[in-house]
N, C-alpha and C positions, 0 to 999 in steps of 0.2 A: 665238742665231739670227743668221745672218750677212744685214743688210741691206742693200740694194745700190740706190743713187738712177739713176735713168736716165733723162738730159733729150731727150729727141728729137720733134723738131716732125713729124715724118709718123707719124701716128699709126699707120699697118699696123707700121712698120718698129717701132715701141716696143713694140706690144702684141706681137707676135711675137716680139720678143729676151727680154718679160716672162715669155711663155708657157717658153720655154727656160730661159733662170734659173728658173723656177720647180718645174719639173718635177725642176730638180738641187737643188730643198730650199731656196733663196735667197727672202727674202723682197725686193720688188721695190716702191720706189715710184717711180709711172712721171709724166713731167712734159711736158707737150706745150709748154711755150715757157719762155722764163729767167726770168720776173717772177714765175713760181711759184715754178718750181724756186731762186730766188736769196733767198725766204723760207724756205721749206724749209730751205737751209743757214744760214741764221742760228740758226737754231732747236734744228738736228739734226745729228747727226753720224754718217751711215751709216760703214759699213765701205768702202767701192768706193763709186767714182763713172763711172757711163760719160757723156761728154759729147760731145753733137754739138757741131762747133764754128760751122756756119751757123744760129743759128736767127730767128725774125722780131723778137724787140727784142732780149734781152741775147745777145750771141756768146757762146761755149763758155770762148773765151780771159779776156772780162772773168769770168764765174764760177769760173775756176778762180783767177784772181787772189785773188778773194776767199777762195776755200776756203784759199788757199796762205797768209793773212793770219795766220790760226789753227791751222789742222789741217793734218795730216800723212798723211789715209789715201790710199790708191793713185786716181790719176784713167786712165782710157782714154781717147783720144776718139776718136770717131768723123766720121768728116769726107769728103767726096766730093773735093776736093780731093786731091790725087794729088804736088803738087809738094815735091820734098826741102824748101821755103823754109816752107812750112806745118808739116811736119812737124817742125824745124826748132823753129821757133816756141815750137811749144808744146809742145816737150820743154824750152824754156830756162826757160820760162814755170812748170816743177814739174808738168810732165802723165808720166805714168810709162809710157807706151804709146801707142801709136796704132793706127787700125783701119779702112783706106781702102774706101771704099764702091763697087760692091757687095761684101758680103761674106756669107759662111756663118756662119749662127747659131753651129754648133757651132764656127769658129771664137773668136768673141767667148766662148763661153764656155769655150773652153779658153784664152783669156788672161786674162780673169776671174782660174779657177782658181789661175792661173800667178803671178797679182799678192799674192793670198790668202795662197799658199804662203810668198810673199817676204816678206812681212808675218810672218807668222807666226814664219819662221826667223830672222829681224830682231832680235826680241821675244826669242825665246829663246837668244840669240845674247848680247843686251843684258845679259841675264841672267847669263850666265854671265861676259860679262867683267866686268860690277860685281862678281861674287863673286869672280875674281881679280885684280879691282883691291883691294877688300877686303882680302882676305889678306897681297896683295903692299902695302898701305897707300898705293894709288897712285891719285891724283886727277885727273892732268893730264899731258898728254902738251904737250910744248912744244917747238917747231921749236927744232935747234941752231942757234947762231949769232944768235940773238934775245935779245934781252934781255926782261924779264918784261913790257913794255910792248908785244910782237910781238903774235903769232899763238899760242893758247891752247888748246887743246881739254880740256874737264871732261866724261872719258864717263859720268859718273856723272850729272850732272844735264843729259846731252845739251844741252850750249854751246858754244859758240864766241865766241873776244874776239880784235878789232884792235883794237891798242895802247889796252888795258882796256874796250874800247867793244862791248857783245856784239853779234853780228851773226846776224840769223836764214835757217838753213840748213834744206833738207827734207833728210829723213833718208836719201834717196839722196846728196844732197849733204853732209852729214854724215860717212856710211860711204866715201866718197870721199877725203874730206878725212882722214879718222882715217885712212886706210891708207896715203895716201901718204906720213904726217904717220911711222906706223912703219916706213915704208919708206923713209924717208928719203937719201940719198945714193948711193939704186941708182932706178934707172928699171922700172916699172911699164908694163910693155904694155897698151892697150888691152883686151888680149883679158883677161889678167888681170884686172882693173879692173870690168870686166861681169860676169865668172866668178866672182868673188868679191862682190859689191853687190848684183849681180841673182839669181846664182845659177843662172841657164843658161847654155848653152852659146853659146857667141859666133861670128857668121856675119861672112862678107867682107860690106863695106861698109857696117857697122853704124857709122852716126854718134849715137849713144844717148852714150855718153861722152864722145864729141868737144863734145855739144848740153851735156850737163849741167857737162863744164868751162868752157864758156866760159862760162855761167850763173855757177858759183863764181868765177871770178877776175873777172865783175862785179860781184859781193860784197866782194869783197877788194880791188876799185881795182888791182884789176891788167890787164898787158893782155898776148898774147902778142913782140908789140916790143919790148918791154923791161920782161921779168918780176920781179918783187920776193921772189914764190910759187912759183906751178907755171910749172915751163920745158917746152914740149915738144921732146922730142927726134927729129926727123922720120924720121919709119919705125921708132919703137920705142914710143915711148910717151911716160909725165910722169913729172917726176920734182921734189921741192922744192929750189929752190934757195937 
């Protein structure tokens, strides 16, 4: 049974998105401010997380920090704020969606669906490249031009090391890195990038990868002035350099 946490301080707005999720088979536990909701996640690990990001003591942004400390399952938020800079945010922050308020139930729950799917396909994705990394006796993909002390990827035990130092990556950020990491000395479109990690289809003006690169090359102590990693190449894409 697919459980799904849902932190929102106006209670009409919670029980209502509860009543929808619930009606699609989702069990639903529902949190009217973050000092619950932030025990909650210590404790629990739902599937989906929708998070308001204004609420009356913990913000959206510091719990998904936390959730991001640990876990890896899909975060929404929810948020009335409207500006690219918010949004922005807490895409870099490891929030996998946003959902600007007002909005339509069955919106949210067709991005719900949408996060699940990803999830899912992810999983079984993982799956199959462990069994032909298996076969092919292949443990590690490693940037050319590096020496073993670089940049590391183990998709077997889902890791990542700067110069031997493992560095923790969400698993959008991850499938990001591993593809540019096999894509190595050709450039990677954006729209690629989304089409392959997210697995929808990719709209003009989607800053979704643009937010979770620069997220990753603050990982990696890289900056785009003068790249170590990922270079972008303006009007095309990323590409390792």
């Amino acid at each position: 049974m697919v459980t799904i946490a849902l932190v929102e301080d106006e209670k009409e707005i919670a029980d209502l998105l509860a009543t929808y999720l619930e009606n699609e088979g989702y069990t639903v536990k529902a949190f009217y401010d973050g000092i619950s909701a932030h025990n909650y996640f210590l404790e629990n690990q739902p599937d989906l997380a929708l998070l308001d990001v204004m609420l009356p003591d913990i913000t959206g942004l510091t719990l998904l920090q936390e959730i991001r400390r640990e876990h890896f399952y899909p975060v929404i938020f929810l948020t009335a704020k409207g500006e690219a800079l918010d949004k922005i945010n807490g895409l870099t922050l490891g929030a996998d969606d946003y959902i600007t308020k007002p909005f339509n139930p069955l919106e949210v729950v067709a991005r719900v669906k949408t996060q699940l799917r990803r999830v899912q396909r992810y999983n079984q994705s993982t799956i199959i490249s462990t069994e032909k990394n298996e076969a092919k006796d292949m443990e590690e993909i490693q940037v050319k031009g590096y020496d073993r002390h670089g940049l590391r990827l183990e998709p077997q035990a889902h890791k990542v090391f700067l110069y031997d130092k493992e560095i923790f990556l969400t698993p959008l950020e991850f499938s990001i890195l591993s593809l540019l990491m096999e894509q190595q000395g050709n450039v990677v479109s954006s729209e690629k990038i989304f089409e392959t990690v997210w697995g929808e289809k990719f709209l003009d003006n989607n800053n979704t990868v643009m937010a979770h690169i620069a997220r990753l090359r603050e990982k990696l102590s890289d900056t785009p002035q003068k790249p170590k990693f990922i270079k972008t190449v303006w009007g095309v894409g990323y590409t390792l350099v």
